[in-house]
C-alpha positions, 0 to 999 in steps of 0.5 A: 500500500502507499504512504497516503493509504496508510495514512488514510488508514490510520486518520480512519482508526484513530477517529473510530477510537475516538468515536467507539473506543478500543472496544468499537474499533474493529477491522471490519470497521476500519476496513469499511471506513477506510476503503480496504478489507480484512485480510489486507488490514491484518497482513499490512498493519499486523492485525488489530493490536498492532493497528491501534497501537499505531495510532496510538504512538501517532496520536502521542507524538502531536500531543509532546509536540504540542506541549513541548511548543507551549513549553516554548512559547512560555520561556519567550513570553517572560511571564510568571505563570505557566498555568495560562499556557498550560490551559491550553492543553485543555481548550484543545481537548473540547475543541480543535484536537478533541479527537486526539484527546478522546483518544489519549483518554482511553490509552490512559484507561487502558494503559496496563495493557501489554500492547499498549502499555510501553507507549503509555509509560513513554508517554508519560516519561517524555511528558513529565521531561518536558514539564520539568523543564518548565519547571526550570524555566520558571524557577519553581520546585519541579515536583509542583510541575509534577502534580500540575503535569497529572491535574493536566492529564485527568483535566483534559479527560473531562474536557473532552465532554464538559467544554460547551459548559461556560461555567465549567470553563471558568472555574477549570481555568481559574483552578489551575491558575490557582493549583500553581500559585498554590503547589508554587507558592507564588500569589493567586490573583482572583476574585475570591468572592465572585470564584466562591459564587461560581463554585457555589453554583457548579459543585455538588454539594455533600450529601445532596440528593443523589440518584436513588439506589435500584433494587434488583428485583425478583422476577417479571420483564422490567426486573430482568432488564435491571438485573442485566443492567446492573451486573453490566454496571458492576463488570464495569467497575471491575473489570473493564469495558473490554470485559462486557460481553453478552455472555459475561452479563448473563452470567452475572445476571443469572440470566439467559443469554437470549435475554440480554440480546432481546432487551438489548439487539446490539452489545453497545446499547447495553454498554451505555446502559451500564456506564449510566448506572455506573455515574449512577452508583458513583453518585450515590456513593456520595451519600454521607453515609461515608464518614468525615473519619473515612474520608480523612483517612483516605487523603492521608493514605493518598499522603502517604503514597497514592501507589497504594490506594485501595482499587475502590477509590481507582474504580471512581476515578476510572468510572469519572473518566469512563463516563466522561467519553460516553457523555462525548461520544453520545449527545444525549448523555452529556449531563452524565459528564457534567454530572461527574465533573461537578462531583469532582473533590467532593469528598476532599473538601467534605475532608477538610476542617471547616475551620479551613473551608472558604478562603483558606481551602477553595472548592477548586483546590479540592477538585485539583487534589482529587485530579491529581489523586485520580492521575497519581492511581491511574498512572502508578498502576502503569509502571511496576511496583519497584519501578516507579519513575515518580515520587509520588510521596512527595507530590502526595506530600505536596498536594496534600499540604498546598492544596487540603492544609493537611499537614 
């Protein structure tokens, strides 16, 4: 095949992953899309894993160009704070290079797999090189840079579906320029009470009315159903959207296989039917049925190393960001990404003595401690235990101290 053939091919695959995830991005597909067949795509491309991993590598190298070029820009401009410059990244991920981003967003959900994970970790080690030398370029503490780089990295995964949201644009920027006075030490400039009203107004508030928990059930149509939706929700959460299958869900369900296809012909309904009852469940975990103590003791394990946080609280964050590409990908669902958006550092802040509400702990320095926190457990779980590239005890240290007042 020529060149412009397999770029075309590539340009095809990368938007088919952006569009229906690893998962959706079949050859056949690709083969339709793209003008080819089947056996073409495999002896050519070397199959599917090798085909996506392809675009995958493609797709990180305009994201390091891209940084690396705002890292630049910023040394020229002689200013103090690269949070400006870094917001960009995030403009990108809702508008121009949503595709890139709904893209990347799935190689970090799917960076422990072992076709993908060797261009996760490079990624992410070029990325972090890049950052600290922003880091130099501004004088700052390069581990600030740091916990900025995963703030950034979890931002731009709900980005991809919360950008139309003004609001929500106003207080993700105003955050990160807040997050880097904060990690840096350096002063925030900002109406206090005019960000204090926003975040009023955006955030969801502890122990506000959630969705109602669903029972099983015992018997009829309508219980079948939910019963299917709830073991899809629950293999989710699990085990992964690569782990839903019909079979898989009947199983959990106690139910017969024809009856999954029959409530739901095609197996993508049924994924978006579980990833709704997932925001569902993440929602209700909210209830203040979790203690001020749990919570607490949470963040101080974070502090301590977010490496070895509990899979419960790596399953939300995952779930937050699963969602957010369902609210992208499907219109209808957009809410569902708002939703999880605006539970984000909810129980940080429900964390923090009252005392330390308000002025000295904001509601976005919250949510910048729970991005980072769900960034620390998604990427620590990418490299081997004795070999992490990170420190994540001192970022936990930092984020912990700058941005809760823990500490």
């Amino acid at each position: 095949m020529t060149d412009k053939a397999d770029r075309a091919i590539i340009g095809e695959t990368t938007s088919l992953i952006a569009e229906a995830g690893i998962r959706g991005a079949t050859l056949r597909k690709i083969g339709a899309r793209a003008g080819t067949n089947f056996a073409r795509l495999t002896t050519n491309h070397g199959g599917k894993d090798q085909l996506l991993a392809t675009c995958f590598a493609d797709v990180v190298e305009r994201d390091l160009k891209q940084l690396a070029t705002i890292v630049e820009e910023f040394a020229r401009a002689e200013v103090t704070s690269p949070a400006p410059f870094l917001w960009a990244l995030c403009e990108d991920a809702g508008g121009r290079r949503q595709t890139d981003y709904l893209v990347l967003t799935e190689l970090l959900l799917a960076s422990t797999r072992p076709e993908l994970n060797d261009i996760f970790r490079q990624w992410l080690l070029r990325r972090h090189k890049i950052l600290r030398s922003m880091a130099v370029a501004c004088d700052i503490d390069p581990v600030a840079l740091d916990v900025l780089g995963l703030i950034l990295l979890m931002e731009c995964g709900f980005a991809v579906s919360n950008y139309r949201s003004v609001t929500y644009r106003v207080l993700a920027g105003s955050g990160l320029k807040e997050a880097f006075a904060l990690l840096s030490g350096r002063p925030f400039v900002a109406d206090q009470a005019e960000l204090a009203q926003h975040s009023a107004n955006y955030f969801i508030d502890y122990g506000a009315a959630s969705p109602a928990k669903r029972a099983n059930g015992n018997g009829g149509t309508a219980e079948g159903r939910d019963r299917i939706v709830a073991a899809a929700a629950a293999i989710i959460q699990e085990e992964g959207i690569d782990k839903l299958t019909n079979r898989a869900i009947a199983k959990r369900a106690g139910v017969s296989l024809a009856l999954t296809t029959y409530h739901f012909p095609a197996i993508n309904e049924l994924v978006v039917a579980g990833l709704r009852r997932v925001a569902e469940v993440l929602a209700a975990s909210l209830d203040p049925d979790v203690t001020r103590d749990q919570i607490r003791a949470a963040m101080l394990a974070d502090r301590r190393n977010p490496a070895g946080a509990a899979e419960d609280f790596v399953r939300v964050h995952r779930g937050w960001l699963q969602i957010s590409l369902m609210a992208a990908r499907s219109p209808k669902e957009e809410r569902l990404g708002y939703l999880m958006r605006r539970q984000v550092g909810l129980l940080a802040y429900a964390g923090v003595d009252e005392d330390k509400r308000g002025t000295s702990v904001t509601r976005t320095a919250a949510a910048s401690y729970a991005l980072w926190s769900g960034g620390a457990y998604l990427v620590a779980r990418a490299f081997p235990a004795d070999d992490q590239p990170f420190d994540f005890g001192a970022q936990a240290q930092l984020a912990a101290r700058r941005l809760l007042g823990i500490g």
